[in-house]
Structures are given as structure tokens and as C-alpha cells.
C-alpha positions, 0 to 999 in steps of 0.5 A: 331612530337608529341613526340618532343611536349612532350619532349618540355613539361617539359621545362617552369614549373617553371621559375619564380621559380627563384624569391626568391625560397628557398634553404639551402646553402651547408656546407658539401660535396656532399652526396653519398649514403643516408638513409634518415628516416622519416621527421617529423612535427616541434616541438614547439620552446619554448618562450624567448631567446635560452638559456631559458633552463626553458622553454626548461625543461618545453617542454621536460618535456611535451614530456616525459609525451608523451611517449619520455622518452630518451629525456635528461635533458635540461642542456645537450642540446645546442641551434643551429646547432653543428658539430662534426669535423672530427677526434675528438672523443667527449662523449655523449649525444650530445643533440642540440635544434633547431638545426641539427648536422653534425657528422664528427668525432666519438661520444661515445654515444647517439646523439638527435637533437629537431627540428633539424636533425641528419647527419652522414656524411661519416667516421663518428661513432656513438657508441649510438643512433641517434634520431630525434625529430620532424627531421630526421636521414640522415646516409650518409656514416657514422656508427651508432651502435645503433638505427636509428629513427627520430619520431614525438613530440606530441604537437602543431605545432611550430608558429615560423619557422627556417628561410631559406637561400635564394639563394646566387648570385652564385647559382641563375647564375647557375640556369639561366644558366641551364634554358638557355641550357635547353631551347636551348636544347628543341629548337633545338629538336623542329627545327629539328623534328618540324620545320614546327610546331614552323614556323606555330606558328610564322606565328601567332605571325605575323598576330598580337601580341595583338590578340594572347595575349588576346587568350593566356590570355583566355587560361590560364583562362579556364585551370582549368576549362577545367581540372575539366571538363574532370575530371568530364566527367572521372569520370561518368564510372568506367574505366574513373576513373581509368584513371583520374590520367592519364589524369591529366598528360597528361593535364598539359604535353600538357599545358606545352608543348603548353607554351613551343613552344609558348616562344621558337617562340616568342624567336625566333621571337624576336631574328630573328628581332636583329639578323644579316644575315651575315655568313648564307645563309640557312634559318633554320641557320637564325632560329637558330640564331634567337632562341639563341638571343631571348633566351639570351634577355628574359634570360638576365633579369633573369641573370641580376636580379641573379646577384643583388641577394645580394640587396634585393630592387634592385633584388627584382625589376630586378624579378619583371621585369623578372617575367613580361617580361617572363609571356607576352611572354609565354602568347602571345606564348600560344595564338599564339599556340592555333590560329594555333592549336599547328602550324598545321594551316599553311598559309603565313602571307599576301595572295598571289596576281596575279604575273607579271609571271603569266600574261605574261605566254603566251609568255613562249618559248617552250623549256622553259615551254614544251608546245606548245606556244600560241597566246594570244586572243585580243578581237577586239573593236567594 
């Protein structure tokens, strides 16, 4: 049972990670084998247009008084990303600012991107050097017959970030795609090994919504403040600091795996309350039933809002919602769990009154109950 938990736990982490996470669109195919050198801090971007190449002299002059004496003049370098195709065979150097370079092709010299990388993608040659001022030098598949380093440029740090490409509509349905069969897939390891601990919870989220929200609030308030109490109980003997790393581990794999079992309860909850009954008789087919359609209801929020991708107001909304929706379930998921205590505090919903079997019980026949059959006292008024 506690294994499954903590398989659970590596479910909820990041759903919200959704909203507007950020990631480079894919230009080039899938990688191999990479050798990644070091990345390293951003250099400082010169002022005024990309083509002011006086300010761009200035800034390699600086850097060659630092000590990076291979950096060539500023007319050898191109502002933006440039890509060697495939097939072509091009001088060098191929110099890029603010920009990375993409070798397909073959390059007869020495290839430097500042503030940008250099990428040697399969077939590719480089018969120089790959250098990587404030970037790095990624040789996937490709060959560089001199030297490979990707170094750090002294200075200060570059006010002015390149700006990220957001996820596009395709590639944020597939993300909530996959957090869908995760969480289906973490739920039915849950009904199968842990189907008394997920009932137990939902037995709390029955006796009242509102009471296991404000606990799943609280619970969320003191986590780090427990946290940095158990660290500092920890860190009073020697051997207690040396496991503090691996308590703080096992602290947040528990946190995420009380979260975890709270929303697929409340998921299964919820789901169990639109879901129809036809075409089951077993109760642990209708929990299933159940789980499927309440993850598809919080879920579809998130599929709704990954589809508007492309309107930045409208989407922005939709994970607005989704953030809200998933946040109030996970909460009074979490405070359904702590009230019975991970679902081991099981108990019905209502208490279990005198039935109309038991008070007739006396008048059970002896072949039935095994027992002598009895005659009921009366006693007589007076």
C-alpha cells in the first residue's frame, strides 16, 4: 500500500505548469547522442539596432582585452541565428551574435556564436574550432576536427533576454494529453493496491466539502513550516545531518502523494456523480467509471485552454480557470486526506442504526440461524 503512495507520488507536481510554461519550438530532428559543453552566463547584448556593428566592435573589443583573443572582427559577424544546410560546403569563420548556429553542411574553418550556441548536428563537419561565447557547443552526431569549448565572457550580465517561444496549440494538447494517461495510469495502480485507502478518502470528502477544504488550506500553510522543523530537529545530532537531504525527499514524495490521492478521490468522486451505471454490476468497475470521467471533467478545462493557445486573452483565461478548478480539488483532496489520515481512518458516511432484521430475530426458524428458536419475553402489565 505504501509503495503504490509513493508511486502516486510523482503524479501532481506540476500541473499548473501548463500555464504558459516555457519551451523552444523544435526546428531540426530529434537528437541522438549528444555531447553538451558547458552553458554558460549571457553576454551583454549591445545597445541599438542588431546591425550597430560599432557597438558590437566595442563589446568584442572589451572581451579580447579580457583574454578572448579568437573572437574575430565585428564585420565577420551576422546578428541572428544562421543554419548550415545540409550538403553545402561554406568558408569560415562563421561568426553569429545573439544568435546560435545550426551545422548541417560542412564548414572549412572555425565556427563562434556570442550569446548563442553552436549545434553540430549529425553528418555535419567542422574542419576548425567550435567556440561558444557566453552558450555552448552541442556535437550531436556531427564532427569538429578542432577544438570544442563553450567559455564564460567576462562582464556584466545582459539586461536584455532573448525572448522564448511559448508553446504552440499542438505541443500543449499533447502535454495534457499525457498528464491525462499518467494520472489514469497512477489511478488504476491505486484501485488495484490501494482501493481501501482512496474509499477511505472519499468517505471524507462525503461527510463535507467545506470542512476538508479549510484542513487542505491549513495543510498547505504549515508544509513549510513543518518542513523547516524537521530540519531543524535533523540537524541537532550528527547523523540527523546527514540524513536531512534524505528526509527532504521523502517530505515532499509524501506531500505529493497525499495531493495525489486527494484529486484522483475527488476525481473519482465527482466523476462517480455524472457517470451512469449501465453496463456494470461490480462496484470497483463503477469507481473506475467514475475515475475516467472526473479526470476528463478537471482535464478538459486544461484541453480547452490548450486549444486557445494561439489567443493570448482568451487562453490566458481558460488557465486561469483550470489553474482555479484543479487548485480547489487538489486542496480539498489534500484535507480529505489528512482527516483520514492517508484513507486509513475508515468508517460509513452515516451511523448505523437498529434494523428491522434485528428486532425480529427471534422469530428466525431453526434451520435458517442454526439456533434453537426462542420465545420472545412479554412482560405482563400489572
Amino acid at each position: 500500500m505504501r509503495a503504490s503512495l509513493a508511486f502516486a507520488a510523482l503524479a501532481l507536481g506540476s500541473i499548473p505548469a501548463l500555464a504558459q510554461a516555457p519551451a523552444k519550438a523544435a526546428t531540426t530532428p530529434a537528437p541522438r547522442a549528444v555531447q553538451v559543453q558547458q552553458t554558460t552566463p549571457a553576454l551583454a547584448a549591445p545597445t541599438g539596432p542588431e546591425a550597430d556593428t560599432a557597438g558590437l566592435s566595442a563589446q568584442i573589443a572589451k572581451q579580447r582585452a579580457a583574454g578572448a583573443k579568437f573572437i574575430p572582427n565585428a564585420d565577420n559577424f551576422t546578428f541572428g541565428s544562421r543554419t548550415i544546410a545540409a550538403g553545402t560546403t561554406v568558408d569560415g569563420p562563421i561568426a553569429v551574435a545573439r544568435g546560435d548556429v545550426d551545422v548541417y553542411g560542412t564548414v572549412n574553418g572555425d565556427v563562434i556564436a556570442i550569446d548563442g550556441n553552436v549545434h553540430v548536428h549529425r553528418g555535419a563537419r567542422v574542419t576548425g574550432d567550435a567556440w561558444a561565447a557566453a552558450g555552448s557547443v552541442v556535437i550531436d552526431g556531427g564532427t569538429v576536427e578542432g577544438r570544442k569549448q563553450a567559455i564564460a565572457i567576462s562582464g556584466p550580465a545582459s539586461a536584455v533576454s532573448r525572448p522564448r517561444t511559448p508553446l504552440s496549440t499542438w505541443e500543449a494538447v499533447k502535454l495534457v494529453v499525457g498528464w491525462f494517461a499518467l494520472l489514469a495510469i497512477i489511478g488504476l495502480g491505486v484501485m488495484i493496491f490501494a482501493e481501501g485507502n482512496i474509499d477511505g478518502v472519499v468517505v471524507a470528502l462525503e461527510r463535507g466539502f467545506a470542512r476538508a477544504f479549510w484542513i487542505g488550506v491549513a495543510g498547505q500553510v504549515i508544509a513549510l513550516p513543518v518542513l523547516f522543523a524537521l530540519v531543524l530537529g535533523l540537524a541537532i545530532t550528527v547523523i540527523g545531518v546527514l540524513l536531512i537531504p534524505f528526509a527532504i525527499v521523502a517530505y515532499v514524495i509524501a506531500c505529493a502523494g497525499l495531493v495525489t490521492l486527494g484529486f484522483l478521490a475527488v476525481a473519482r468522486l465527482t466523476g462517480g456523480a455524472i457517470a451512469s451505471e449501465r453496463g456494470t454490476t461490480s462496484a470497483r468497475g463503477l469507481h473506475l467509471r467514475g475515475l475516467i470521467f472526473g479526470l476528463i471533467l478537471y482535464l478538459g478545462l486544461w484541453m480547452v485552454a490548450a486549444v486557445f493557445t494561439w489567443s493570448p486573452i482568451f487562453g490566458a483565461v481558460l488557465r486561469a480557470l483550470a489553474i482555479a478548478l484543479t487548485w480547489v480539488a487538489a486542496t480539498v483532496g489534500l484535507g480529505a486526506t489528512l482527516t483520514s489520515r492517508a484513507g486509513t481512518k475508515r468508517g460509513a458516511s452515516g451511523t448505523k442504526g437498529p434494523s428491522a432484521t434485528d428486532d425480529l430475530s427471534w422469530q428466525t426458524p431453526t434451520p435458517v440461524s442454526g439456533v434453537a428458536a426462542a420465545t420472545r419475553r412479554v412482560v405482563a402489565a400489572k
